[in-house]
N, C-alpha and C positions, 0 to 999 in steps of 0.2 A: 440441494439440501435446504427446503425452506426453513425459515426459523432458525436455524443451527448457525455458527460459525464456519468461518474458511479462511486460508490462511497463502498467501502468496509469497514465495518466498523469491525476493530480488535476483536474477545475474549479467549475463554478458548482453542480455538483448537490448532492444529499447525501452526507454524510456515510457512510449505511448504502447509499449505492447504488455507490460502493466498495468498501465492505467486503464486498459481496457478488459483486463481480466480484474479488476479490483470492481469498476461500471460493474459489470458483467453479472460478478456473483450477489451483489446487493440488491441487482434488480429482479435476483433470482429470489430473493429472502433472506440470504445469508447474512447475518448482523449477530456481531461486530464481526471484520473482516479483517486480519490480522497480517499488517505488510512487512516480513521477516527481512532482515538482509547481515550480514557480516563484512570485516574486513571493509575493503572500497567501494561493496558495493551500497554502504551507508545512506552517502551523498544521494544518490541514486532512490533510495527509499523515499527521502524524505523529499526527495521531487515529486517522487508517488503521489504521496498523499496530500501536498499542496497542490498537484495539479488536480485531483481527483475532490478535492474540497472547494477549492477556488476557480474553477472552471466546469468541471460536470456536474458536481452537484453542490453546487454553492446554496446554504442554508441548510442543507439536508443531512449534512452526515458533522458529528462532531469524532476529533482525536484525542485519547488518549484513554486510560494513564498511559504511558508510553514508558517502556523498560529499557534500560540498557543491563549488558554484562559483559564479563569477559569470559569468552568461550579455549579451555587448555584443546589444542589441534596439537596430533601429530604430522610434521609438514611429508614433504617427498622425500626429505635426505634423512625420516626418521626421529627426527629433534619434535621433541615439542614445543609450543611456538604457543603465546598470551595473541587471541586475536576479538575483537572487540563484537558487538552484536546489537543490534537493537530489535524492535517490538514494537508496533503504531498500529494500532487498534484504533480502527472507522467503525463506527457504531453511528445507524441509522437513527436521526434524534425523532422520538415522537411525535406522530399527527404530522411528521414530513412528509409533502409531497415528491416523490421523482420524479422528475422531468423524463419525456419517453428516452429509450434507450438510441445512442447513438452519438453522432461528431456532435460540440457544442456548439449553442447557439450562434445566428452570423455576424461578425465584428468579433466574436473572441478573441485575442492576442493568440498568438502561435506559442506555440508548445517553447516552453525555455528553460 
């Protein structure tokens, strides 16, 4: 989808298996690219897109506005349940260069 948006939405997996779909679709065109998550997988988000600012494309992509909300869920026992949400929009900054696609450069810090 060059040009257009895409939007990743956080859950149980890793960490860098995110961060490589987030790489992935910007290198594709996709701007701004929208890292969704709820509940715990929040924390999780927002490692997203500092790793993805601060390691792969450091200088290259700026975040935000970034949203939060509260999403009404109905849970498994039927109740409805207030669960939290957020929205971090990476948007490619202008006349930025990306670095080719792939692992960051050598001496990066490890993933944390």
């Amino acid at each position: 989808m060059p040009g257009g948006s895409a939007t990743v939405y956080i859950g149980p997996k890793p960490t860098m298996t995110y961060v490589f779909q987030v790489v992935a679709q910007i290198h594709s065109g996709a701007s701004p690219v929208v890292i969704k998550a709820r509940g715990n997988a929040i924390a999780k988000a927002v490692d997203v897109a500092e790793v993805v600012r601060k390691r792969f494309l450091e200088n290259a992509v700026d975040a935000g506005p970034i949203t939060i909300d509260t999403e009404r869920l109905v849970n498994r026992e039927g109740r409805e349940a207030n669960v939290s949400a957020i929205a971090i929009p990476l948007t490619l900054r202008p006349g930025a260069t990306l670095p080719p696609p792939g692992r960051p450069p050598e001496g990066s810090p490890p993933p944390g």
